[in-house]
Backbone bond lengths (Angstrom), bond angles and torsions (degrees), N, CA, C in turn:
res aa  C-N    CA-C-N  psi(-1)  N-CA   C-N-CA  omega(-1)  CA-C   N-CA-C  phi
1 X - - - 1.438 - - 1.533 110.79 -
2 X 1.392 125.78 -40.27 1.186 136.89 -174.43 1.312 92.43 -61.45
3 X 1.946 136.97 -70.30 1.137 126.47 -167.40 1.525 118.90 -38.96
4 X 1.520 98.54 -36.12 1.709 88.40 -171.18 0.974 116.81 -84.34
5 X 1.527 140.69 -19.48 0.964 162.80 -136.98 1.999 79.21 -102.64
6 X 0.989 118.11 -73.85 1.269 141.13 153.56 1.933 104.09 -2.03
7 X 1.192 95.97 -71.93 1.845 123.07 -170.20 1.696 102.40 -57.39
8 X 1.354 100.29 -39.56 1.899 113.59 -170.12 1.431 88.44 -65.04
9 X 1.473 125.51 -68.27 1.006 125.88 -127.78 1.656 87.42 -75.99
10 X 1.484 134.46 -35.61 1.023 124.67 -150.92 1.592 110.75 -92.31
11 X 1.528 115.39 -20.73 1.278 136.24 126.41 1.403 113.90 -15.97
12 X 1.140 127.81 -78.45 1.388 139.13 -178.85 1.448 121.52 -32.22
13 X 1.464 88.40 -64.12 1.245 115.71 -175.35 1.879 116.28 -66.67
14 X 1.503 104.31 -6.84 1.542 101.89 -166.32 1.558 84.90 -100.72
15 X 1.466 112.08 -43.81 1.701 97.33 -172.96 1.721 120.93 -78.97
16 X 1.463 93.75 3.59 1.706 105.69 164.81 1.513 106.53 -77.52
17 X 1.008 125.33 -60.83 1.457 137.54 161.58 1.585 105.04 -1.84
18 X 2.112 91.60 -96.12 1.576 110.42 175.46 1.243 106.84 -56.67
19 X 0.903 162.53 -1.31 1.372 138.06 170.25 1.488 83.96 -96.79
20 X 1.539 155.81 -65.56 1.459 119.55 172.79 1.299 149.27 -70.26
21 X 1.375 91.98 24.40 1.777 114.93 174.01 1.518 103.12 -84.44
22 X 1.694 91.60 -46.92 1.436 104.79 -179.15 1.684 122.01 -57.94
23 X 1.019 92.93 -53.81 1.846 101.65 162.71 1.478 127.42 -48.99
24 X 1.165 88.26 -46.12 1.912 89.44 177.99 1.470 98.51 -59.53
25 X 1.476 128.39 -53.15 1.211 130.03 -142.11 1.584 96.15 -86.71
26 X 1.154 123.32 -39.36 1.881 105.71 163.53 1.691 119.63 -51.46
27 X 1.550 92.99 -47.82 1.634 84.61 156.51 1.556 163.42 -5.82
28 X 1.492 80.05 -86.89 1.242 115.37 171.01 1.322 87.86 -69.21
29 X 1.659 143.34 -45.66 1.517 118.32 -161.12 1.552 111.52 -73.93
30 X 1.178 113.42 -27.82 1.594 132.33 -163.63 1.980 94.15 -76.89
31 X 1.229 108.22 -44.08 1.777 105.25 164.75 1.484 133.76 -52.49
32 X 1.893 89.85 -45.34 1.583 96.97 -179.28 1.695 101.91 -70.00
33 X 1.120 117.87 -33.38 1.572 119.27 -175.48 1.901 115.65 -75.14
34 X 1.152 121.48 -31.31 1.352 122.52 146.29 1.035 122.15 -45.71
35 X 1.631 121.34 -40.99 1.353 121.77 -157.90 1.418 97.09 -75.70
36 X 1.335 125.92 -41.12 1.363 148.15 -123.09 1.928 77.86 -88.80
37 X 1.732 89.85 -74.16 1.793 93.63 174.23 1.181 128.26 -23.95
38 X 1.694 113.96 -43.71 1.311 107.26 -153.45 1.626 89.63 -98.52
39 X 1.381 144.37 -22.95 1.575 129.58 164.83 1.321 109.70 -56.32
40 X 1.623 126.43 -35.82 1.904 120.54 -177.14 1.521 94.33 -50.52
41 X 1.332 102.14 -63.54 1.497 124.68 -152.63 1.685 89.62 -51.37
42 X 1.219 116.71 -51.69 2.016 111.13 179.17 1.505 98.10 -74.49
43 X 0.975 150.67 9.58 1.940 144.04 -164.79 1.421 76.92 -120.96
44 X 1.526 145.94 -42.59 1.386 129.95 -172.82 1.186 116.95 -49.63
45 X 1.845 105.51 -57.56 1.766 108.18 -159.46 1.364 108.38 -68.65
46 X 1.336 93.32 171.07 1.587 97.84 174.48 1.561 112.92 -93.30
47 X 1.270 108.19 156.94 1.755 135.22 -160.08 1.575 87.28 -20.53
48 X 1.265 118.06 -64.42 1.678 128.15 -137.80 1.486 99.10 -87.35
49 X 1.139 123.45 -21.44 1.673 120.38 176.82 1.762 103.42 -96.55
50 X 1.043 117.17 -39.23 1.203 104.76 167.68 1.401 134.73 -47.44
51 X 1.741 104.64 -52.68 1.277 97.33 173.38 1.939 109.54 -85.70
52 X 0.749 114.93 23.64 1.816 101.04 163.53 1.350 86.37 -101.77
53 X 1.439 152.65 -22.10 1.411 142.33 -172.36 1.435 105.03 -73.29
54 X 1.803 97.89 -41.29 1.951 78.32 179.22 1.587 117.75 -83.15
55 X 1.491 100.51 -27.63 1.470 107.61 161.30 1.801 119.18 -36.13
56 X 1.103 111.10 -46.70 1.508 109.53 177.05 1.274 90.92 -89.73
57 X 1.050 155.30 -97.32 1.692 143.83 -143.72 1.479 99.83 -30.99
58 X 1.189 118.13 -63.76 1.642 128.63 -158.84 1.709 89.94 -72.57
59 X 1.466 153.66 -21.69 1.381 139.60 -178.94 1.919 98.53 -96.23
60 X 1.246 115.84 -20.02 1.380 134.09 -172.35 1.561 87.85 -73.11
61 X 1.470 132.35 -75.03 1.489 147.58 159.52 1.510 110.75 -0.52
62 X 1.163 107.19 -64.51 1.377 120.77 -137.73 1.797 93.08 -91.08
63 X 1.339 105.58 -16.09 1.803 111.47 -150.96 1.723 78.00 -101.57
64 X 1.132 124.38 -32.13 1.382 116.30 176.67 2.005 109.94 -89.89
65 X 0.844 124.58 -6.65 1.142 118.96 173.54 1.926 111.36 -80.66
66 X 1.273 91.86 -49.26 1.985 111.49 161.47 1.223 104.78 -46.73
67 X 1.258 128.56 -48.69 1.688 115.34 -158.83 1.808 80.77 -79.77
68 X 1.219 112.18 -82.41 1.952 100.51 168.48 1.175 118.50 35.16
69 X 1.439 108.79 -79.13 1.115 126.82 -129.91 1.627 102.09 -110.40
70 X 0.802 142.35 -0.35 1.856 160.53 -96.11 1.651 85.85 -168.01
């Protein structure tokens, strides 16, 4: 009885696993596909708005890494 008891649990424990293997990996797909969006969305503008966009993201970045760290 113990073995099986044994077998369930380890059972259990494997489709706990894959089902958060599974999760990560929609994840991770749903990130790469944001990411993907948000370079079109910067490949649209033109030269001079683009870079003040990364200009603010990347000074936006940096102002939250300071408070961080503070």
């Amino acid at each position: 009885m113990k073995r099986r008891s044994r077998a369930i649990v380890a059972l259990v424990g494997i489709a706990v696993l894959a089902a958060a293997a599974y999760q990560l990996r929609e994840k991770h797909q749903e990130a790469e596909l944001t990411v993907q969006d948000i370079h079109d969305q910067l490949d649209a503008l033109d030269p001079a708005t683009r870079a003040a966009v990364v200009a603010r993201l990347t000074s936006d970045e940096v102002t939250k890494v300071h408070e961080h760290h503070q």
